[in-house]
N, CA, C and O of each residue as an XYZ file, in Angstrom:
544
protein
N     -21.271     -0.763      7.440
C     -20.077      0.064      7.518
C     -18.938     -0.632      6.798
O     -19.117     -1.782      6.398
N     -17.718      0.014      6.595
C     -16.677     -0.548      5.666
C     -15.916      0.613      5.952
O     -16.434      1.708      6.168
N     -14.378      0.337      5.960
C     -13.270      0.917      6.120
C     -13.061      1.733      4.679
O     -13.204      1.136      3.612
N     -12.715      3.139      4.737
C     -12.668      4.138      3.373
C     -11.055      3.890      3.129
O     -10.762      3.073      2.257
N     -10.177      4.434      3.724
C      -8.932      4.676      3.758
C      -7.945      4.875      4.630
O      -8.154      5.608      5.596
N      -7.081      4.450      4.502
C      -6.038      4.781      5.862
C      -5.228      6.399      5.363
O      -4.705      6.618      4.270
N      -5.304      7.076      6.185
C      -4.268      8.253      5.802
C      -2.887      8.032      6.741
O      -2.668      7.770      7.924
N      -2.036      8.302      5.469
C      -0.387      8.081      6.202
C       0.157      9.682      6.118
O      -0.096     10.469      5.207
N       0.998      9.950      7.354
C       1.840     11.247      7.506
C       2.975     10.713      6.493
O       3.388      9.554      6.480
N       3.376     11.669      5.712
C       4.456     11.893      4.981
C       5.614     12.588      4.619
O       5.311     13.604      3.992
N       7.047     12.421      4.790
C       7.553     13.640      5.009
C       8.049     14.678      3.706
O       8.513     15.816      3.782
N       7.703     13.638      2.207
C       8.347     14.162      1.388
C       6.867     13.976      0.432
O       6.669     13.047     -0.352
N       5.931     15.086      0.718
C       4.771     14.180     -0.383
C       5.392     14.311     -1.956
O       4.555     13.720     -2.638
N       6.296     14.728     -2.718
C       6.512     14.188     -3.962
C       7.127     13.207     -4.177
O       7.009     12.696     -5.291
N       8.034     12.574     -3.146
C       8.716     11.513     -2.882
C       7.915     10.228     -2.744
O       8.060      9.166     -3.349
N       7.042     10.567     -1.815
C       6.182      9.787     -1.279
C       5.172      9.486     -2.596
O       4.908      8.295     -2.431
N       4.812      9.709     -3.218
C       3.663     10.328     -4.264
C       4.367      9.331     -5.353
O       3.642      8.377     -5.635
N       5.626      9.352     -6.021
C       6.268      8.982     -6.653
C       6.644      7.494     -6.816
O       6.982      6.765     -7.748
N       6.357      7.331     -5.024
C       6.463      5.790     -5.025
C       5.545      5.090     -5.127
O       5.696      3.969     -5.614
N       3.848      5.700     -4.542
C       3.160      5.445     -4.876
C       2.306      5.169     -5.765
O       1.331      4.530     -5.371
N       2.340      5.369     -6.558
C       2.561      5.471     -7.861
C       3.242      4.767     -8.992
O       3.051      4.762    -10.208
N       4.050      4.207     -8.242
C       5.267      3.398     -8.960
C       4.610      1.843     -8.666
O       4.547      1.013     -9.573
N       4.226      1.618     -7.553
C       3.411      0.690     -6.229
C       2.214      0.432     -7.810
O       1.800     -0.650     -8.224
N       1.956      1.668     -8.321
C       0.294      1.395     -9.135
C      -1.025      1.980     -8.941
O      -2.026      1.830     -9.642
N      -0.770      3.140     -7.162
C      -1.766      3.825     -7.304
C      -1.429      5.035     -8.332
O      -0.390      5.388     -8.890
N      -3.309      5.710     -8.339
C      -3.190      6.948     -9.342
C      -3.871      7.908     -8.184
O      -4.539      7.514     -7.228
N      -3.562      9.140     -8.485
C      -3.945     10.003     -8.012
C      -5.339     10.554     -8.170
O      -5.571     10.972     -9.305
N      -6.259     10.646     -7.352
C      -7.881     10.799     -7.423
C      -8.026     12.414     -7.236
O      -8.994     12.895     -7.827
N      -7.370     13.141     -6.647
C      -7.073     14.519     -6.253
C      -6.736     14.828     -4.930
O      -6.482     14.069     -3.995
N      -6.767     15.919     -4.977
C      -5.248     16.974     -3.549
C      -6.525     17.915     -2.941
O      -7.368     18.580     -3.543
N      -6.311     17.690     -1.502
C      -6.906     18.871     -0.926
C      -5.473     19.860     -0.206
O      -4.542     19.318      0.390
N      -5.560     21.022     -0.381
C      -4.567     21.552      0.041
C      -4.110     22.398      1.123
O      -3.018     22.955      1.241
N      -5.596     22.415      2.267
C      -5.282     23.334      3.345
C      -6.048     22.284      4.494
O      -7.159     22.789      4.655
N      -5.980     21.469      5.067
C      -6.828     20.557      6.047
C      -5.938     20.776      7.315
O      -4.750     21.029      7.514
N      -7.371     20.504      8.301
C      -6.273     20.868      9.782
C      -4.973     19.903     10.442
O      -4.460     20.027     11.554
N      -4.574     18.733      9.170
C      -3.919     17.848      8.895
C      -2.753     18.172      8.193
O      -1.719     17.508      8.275
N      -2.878     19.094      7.559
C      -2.255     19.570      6.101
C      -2.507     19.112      4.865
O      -3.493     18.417      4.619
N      -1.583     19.484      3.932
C      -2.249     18.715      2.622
C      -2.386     17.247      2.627
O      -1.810     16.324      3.204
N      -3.434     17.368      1.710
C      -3.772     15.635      1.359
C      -3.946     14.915      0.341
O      -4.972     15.165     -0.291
N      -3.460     14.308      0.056
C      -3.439     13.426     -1.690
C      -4.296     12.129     -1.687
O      -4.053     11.159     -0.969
N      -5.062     12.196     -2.343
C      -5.796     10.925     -2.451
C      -5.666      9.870     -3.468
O      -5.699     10.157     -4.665
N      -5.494      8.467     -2.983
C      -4.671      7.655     -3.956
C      -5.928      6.431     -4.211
O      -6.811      6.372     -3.356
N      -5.979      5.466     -5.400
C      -6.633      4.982     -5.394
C      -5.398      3.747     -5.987
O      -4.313      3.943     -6.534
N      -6.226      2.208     -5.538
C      -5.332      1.517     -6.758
C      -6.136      1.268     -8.227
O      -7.239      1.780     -8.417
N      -5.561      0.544     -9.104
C      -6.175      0.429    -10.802
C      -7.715     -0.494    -10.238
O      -7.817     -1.236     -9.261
N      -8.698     -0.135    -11.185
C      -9.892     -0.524    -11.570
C     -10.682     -0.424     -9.793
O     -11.727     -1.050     -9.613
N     -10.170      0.255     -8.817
C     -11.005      0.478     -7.851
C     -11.436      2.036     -7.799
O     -10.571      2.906     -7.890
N     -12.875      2.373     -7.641
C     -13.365      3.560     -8.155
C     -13.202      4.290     -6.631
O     -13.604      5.431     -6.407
N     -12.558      3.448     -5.654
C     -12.544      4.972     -4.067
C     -11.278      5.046     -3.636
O     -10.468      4.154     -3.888
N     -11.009      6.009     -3.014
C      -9.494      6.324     -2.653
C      -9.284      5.051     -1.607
O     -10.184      4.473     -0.998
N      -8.169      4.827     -1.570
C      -8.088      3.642     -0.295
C      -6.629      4.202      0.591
O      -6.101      3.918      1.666
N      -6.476      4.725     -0.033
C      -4.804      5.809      0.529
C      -5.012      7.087      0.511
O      -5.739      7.482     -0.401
N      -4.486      8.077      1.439
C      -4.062      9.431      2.117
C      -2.939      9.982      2.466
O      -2.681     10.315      3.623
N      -2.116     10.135      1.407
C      -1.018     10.771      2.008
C      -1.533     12.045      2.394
O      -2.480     12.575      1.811
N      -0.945     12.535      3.340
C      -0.897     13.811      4.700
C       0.282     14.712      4.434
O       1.288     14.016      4.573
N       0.541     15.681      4.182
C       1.885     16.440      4.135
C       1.877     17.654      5.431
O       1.013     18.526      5.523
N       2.526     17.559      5.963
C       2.835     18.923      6.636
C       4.383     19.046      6.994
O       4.960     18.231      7.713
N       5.010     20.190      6.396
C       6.084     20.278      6.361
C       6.713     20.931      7.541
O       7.908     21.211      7.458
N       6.087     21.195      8.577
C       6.395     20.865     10.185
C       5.810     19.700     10.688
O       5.383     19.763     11.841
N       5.686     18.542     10.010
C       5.393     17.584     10.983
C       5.849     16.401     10.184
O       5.134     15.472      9.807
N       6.970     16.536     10.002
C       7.621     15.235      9.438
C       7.540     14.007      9.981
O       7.197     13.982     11.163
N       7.817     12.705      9.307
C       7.653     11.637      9.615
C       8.767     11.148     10.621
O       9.918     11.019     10.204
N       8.420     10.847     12.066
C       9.406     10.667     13.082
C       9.560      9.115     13.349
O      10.609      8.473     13.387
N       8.233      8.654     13.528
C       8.357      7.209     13.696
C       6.893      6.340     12.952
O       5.668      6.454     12.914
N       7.488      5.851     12.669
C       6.196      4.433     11.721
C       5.447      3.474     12.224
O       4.620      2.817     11.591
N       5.841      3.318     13.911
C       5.590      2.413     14.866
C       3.780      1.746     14.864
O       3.190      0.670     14.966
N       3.528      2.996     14.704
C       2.060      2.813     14.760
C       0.987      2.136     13.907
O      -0.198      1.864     14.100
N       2.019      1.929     12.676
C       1.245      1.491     11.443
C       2.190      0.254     10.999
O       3.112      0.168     10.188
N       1.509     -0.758     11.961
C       2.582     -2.281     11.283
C       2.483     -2.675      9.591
O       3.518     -3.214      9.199
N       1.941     -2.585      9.048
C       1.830     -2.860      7.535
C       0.562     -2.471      6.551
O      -0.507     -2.339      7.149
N       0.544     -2.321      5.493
C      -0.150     -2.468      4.880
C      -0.161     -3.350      4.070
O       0.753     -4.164      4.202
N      -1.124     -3.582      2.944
C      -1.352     -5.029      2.193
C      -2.169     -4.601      0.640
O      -3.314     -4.315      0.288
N      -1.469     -4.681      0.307
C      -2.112     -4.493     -1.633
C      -1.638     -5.795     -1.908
O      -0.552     -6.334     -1.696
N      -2.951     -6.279     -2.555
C      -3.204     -7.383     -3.220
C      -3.063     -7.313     -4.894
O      -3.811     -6.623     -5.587
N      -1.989     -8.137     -5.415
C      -1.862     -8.428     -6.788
C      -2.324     -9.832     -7.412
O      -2.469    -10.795     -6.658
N      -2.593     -9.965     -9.015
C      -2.985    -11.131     -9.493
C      -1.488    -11.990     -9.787
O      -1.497    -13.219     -9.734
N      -0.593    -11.456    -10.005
C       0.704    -12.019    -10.383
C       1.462    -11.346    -10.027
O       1.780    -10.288    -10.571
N       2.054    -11.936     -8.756
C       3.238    -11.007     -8.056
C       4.739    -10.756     -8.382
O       5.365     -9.765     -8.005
N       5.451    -12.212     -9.449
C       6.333    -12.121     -9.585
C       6.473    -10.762    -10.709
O       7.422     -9.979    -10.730
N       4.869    -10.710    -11.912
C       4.990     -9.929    -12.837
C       5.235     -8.284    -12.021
O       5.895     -7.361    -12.497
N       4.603     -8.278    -10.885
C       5.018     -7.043     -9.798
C       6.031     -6.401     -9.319
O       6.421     -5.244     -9.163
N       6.516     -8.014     -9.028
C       7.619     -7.351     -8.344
C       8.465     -7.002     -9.696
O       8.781     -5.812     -9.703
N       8.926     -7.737    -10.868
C       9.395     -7.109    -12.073
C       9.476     -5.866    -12.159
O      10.509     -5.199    -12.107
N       7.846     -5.305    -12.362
C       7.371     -4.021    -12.450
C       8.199     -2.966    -11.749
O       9.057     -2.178    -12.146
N       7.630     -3.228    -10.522
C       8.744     -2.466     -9.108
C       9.749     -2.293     -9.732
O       9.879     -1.186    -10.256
N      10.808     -3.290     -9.908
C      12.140     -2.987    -10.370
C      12.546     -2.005    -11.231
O      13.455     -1.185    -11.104
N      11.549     -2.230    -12.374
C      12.131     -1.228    -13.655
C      11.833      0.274    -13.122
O      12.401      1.291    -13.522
N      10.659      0.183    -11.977
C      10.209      1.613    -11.993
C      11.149      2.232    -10.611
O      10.859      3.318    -10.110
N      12.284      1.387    -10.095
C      13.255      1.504     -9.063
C      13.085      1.257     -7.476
O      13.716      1.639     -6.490
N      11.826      0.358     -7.698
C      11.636     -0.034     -5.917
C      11.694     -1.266     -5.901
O      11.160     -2.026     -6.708
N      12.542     -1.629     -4.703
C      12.947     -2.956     -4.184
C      12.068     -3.264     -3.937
O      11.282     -2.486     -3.397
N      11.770     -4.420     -4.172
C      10.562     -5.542     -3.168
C      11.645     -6.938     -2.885
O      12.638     -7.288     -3.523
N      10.934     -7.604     -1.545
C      12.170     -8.488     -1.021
C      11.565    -10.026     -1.514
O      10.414    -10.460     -1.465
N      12.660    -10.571     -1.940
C      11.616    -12.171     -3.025
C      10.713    -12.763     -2.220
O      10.601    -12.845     -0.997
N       9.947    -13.251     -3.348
C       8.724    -13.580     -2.591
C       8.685    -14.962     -1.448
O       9.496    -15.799     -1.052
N       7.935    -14.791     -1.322
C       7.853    -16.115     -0.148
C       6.326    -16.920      0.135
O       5.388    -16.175     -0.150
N       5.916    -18.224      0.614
C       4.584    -18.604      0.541
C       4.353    -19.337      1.532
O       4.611    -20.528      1.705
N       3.582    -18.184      2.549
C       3.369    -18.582      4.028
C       1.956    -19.382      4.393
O       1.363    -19.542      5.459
N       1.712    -19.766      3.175
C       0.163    -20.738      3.400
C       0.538    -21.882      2.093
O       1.597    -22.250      1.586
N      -0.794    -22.189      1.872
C      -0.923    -23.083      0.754
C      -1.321    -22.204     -0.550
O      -2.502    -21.933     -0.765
N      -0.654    -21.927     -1.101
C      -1.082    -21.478     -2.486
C      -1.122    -19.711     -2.541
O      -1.483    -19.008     -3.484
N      -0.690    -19.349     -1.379
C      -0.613    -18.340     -0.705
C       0.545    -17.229     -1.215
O       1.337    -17.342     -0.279
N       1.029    -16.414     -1.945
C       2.845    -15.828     -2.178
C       2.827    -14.649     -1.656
O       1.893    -13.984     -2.105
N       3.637    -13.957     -0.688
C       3.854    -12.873     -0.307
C       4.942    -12.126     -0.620
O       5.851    -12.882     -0.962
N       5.411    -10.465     -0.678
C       6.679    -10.120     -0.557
C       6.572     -8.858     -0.369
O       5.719     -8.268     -1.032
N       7.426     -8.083      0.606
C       7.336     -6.746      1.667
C       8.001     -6.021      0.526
O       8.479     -6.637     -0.427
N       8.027     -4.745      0.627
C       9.051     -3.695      0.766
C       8.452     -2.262      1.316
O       7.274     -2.040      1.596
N       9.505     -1.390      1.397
C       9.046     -0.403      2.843
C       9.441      0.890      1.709
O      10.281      0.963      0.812
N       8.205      2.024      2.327
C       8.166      2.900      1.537
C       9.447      3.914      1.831
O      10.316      3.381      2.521
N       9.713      5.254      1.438
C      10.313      6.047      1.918
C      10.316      6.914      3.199
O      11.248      7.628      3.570
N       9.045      6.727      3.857
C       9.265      6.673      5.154
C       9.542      6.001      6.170
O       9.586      6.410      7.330
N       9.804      4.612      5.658
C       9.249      3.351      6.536
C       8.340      2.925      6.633
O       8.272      2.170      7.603
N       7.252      3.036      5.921
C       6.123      1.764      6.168
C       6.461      0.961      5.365
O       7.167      1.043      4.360
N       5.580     -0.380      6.147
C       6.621     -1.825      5.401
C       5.132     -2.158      5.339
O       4.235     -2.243      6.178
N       5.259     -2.372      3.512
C       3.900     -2.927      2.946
C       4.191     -4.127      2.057
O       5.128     -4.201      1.263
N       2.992     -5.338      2.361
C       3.087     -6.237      2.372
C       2.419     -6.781      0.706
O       1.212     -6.966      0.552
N       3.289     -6.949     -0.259
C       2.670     -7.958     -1.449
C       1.920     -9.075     -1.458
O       2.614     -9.984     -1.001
N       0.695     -9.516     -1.793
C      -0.435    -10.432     -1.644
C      -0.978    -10.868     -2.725
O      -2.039    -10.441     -3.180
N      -0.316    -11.722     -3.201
C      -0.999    -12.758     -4.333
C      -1.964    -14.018     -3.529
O      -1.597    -14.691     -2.566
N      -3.105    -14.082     -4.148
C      -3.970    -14.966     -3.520
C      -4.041    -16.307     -4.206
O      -3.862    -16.140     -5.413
N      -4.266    -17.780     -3.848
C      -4.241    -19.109     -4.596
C      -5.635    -18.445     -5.372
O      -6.436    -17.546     -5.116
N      -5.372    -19.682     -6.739
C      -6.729    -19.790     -7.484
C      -7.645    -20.412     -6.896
O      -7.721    -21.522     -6.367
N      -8.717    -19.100     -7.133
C      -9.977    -19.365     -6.322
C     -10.086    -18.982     -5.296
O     -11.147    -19.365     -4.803
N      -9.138    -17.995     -4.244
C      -9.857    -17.141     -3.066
C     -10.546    -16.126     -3.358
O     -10.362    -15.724     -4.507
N     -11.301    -15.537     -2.724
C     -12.202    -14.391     -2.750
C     -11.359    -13.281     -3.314
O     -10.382    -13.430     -4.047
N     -11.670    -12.584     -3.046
C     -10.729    -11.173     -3.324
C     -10.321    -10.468     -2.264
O      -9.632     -9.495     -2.569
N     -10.557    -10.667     -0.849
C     -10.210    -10.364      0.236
C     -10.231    -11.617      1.314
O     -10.777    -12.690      1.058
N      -9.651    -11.363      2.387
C      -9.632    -12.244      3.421
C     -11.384    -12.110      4.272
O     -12.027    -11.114      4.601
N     -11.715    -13.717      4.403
C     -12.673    -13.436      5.012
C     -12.536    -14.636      6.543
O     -11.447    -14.947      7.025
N     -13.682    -15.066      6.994
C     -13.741    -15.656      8.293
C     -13.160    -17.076      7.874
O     -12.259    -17.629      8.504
N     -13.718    -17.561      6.845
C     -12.789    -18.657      6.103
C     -11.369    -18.859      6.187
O     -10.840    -19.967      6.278
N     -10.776    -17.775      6.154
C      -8.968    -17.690      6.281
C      -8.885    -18.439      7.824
O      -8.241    -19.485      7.903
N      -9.245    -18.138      8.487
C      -9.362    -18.572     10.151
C     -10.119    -19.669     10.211
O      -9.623    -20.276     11.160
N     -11.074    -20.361      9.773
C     -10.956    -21.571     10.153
C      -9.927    -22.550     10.339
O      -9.023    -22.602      9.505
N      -9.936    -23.343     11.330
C      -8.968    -24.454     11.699
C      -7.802    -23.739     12.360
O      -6.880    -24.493     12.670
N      -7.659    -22.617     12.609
C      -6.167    -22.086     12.660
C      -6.134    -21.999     14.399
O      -5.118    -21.614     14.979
């Protein structure tokens, strides 16, 4: 088994869509009548499955974010990122390096989710594994 995607409620999906996008996902395609409401499927560059869901229903706006402490997209060069961000008009907050070799840096979408920037040292895997937790 393996985790497909998280779907997020959204209150403005072109808004929302726009940032995403800006972030570096592309759009995989829209379903447009689900007992959810519409749904946009996002992927990031050179990964072939959606890993994002924006949700639209325009009676069910986004009230609170509580439920969803962060997300985490992983970049190869974060400062070249956060750059990126800028020109395309989203804040990201400077980076910071909470391990050894480790650089992080947040910024929060237009609804409030606060997603987390992840540059990894040379030579980690490409995801976190049981290794990260040793010794800790």
């Amino acid at each position: 088994m393996r985790m497909l995607h998280l779907g997020l409620r959204v209150t403005d999906r072109d808004r929302s869509l726009a940032f995403y996008t800006a972030l570096g996902y592309a759009e995989l395609g829209r379903v447009p009548d689900t007992a959810f409401g519409s749904v946009t499927m996002l992927a990031l560059p050179d990964d072939p499955f959606a890993s994002l869901e924006l949700v639209h229903d325009p009676d069910r706006p986004v009230t609170s974010t509580e439920a969803v402490n962060h997300l985490v997209v992983q970049t190869d060069d974060l400062d070249a990122t956060i750059a990126d961000l800028a020109e395309r008009g989203v804040a990201a907050e400077p980076p910071s390096a909470p391990g050894p070799g480790l650089r992080t840096s947040w910024l929060t979408d237009p609804d409030g989710y606060r997603i987390e920037l992840v540059q990894w040292p040379d030579g980690h895997p490409a995801g976190m594994t049981a290794a990260d937790f040793e010794g800790a």
